[in-house]
C-alpha positions in Angstrom: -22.2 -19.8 -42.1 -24.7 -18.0 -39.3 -22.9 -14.2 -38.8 -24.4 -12.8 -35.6 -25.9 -9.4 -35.8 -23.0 -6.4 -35.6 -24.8 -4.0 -32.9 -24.8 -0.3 -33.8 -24.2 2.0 -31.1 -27.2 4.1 -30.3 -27.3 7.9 -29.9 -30.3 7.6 -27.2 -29.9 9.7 -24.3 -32.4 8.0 -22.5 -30.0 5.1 -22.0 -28.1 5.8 -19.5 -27.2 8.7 -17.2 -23.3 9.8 -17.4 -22.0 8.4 -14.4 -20.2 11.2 -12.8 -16.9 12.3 -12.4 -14.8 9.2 -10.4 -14.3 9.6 -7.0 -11.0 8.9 -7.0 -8.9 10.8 -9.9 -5.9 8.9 -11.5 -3.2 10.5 -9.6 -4.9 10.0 -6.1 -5.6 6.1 -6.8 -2.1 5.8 -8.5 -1.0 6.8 -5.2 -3.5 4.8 -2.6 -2.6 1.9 -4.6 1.2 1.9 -4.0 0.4 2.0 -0.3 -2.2 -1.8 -1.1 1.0 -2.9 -3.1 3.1 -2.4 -0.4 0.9 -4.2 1.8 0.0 -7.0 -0.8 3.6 -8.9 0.5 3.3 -11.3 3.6 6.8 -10.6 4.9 5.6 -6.7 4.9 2.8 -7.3 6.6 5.0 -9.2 9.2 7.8 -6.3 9.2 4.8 -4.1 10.0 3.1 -5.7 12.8 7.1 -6.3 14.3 7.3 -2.8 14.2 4.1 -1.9 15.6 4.1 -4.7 18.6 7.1 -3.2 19.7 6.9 -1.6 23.0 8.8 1.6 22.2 7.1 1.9 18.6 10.5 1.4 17.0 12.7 -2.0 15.9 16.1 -1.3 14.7 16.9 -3.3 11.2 18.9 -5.5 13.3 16.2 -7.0 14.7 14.4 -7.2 11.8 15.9 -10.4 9.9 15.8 -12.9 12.3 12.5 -13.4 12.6 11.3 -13.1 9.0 14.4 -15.8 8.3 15.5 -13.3 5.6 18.8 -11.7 4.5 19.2 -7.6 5.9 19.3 -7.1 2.4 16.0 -8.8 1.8 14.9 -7.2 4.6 15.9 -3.7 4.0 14.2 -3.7 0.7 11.1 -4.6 2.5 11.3 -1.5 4.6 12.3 1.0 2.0 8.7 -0.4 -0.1 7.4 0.7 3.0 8.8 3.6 3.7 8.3 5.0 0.5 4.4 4.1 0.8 4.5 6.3 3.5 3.8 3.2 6.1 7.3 3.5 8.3 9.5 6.2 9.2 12.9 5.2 9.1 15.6 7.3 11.4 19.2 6.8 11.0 21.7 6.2 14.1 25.3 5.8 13.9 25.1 2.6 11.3 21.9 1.5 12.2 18.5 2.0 11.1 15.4 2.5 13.4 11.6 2.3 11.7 8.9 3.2 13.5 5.1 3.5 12.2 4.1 6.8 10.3 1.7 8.3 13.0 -2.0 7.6 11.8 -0.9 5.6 8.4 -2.4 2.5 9.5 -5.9 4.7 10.0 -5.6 6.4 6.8 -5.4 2.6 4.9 -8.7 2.0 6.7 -9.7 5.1 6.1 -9.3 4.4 1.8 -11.4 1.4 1.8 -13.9 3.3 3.8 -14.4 5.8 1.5 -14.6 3.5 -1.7 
């Protein structure tokens, strides 16, 4: 039986330079990546562009099901992913809900890949 050599690791420090401290620390991309996981869902993406075609800025939950063909609840999970990844803000009225695009959130996702 041929055993293949077992490479040692080698102490030269002309090897490699350290590459540096990450650009992103773990917190920061723990965070930027809830925002991609949010928008990693089709029906999310759809929710936000609803939103954000509206000619107010706002869509009330209401309005939100039938064109997804998905229950409210269904749908309101959506927009709670997306709230919490800072995407929508959602304001309450009387029973309803009303979400409207964080100001400048759609910029600052652009603004992440741009930096990696």
């Amino acid at each position: 039986m041929n055993s293949l050599p077992v490479l040692q690791p080698t102490t030269d420090e002309t090897c490699c330079a350290p590459a540096g401290a990450p650009a992103l620390g773990a917190e920061e991309a723990r965070q930027k990546a809830l925002v991609f996981k949010a928008l990693a869902d089709p029906n999310r993406l759809r929710l936000l562009s609803i939103v954000k075609a509206e000619p107010d800025g706002e869509s009330c939950v209401c309005d939100l099901s039938g064109p997804l063909d998905l229950s409210q609840p269904t749908v309101s999970h959506h927009l709670k992913i997306l709230v919490e990844a800072g995407l929508l803000h959602r304001e309450k009225r009387g029973t309803w809900a009303y979400f409207s695009l964080v100001p400048g959130a759609l910029d600052d996702v652009a603004g992440i890949l741009a930096a990696l």
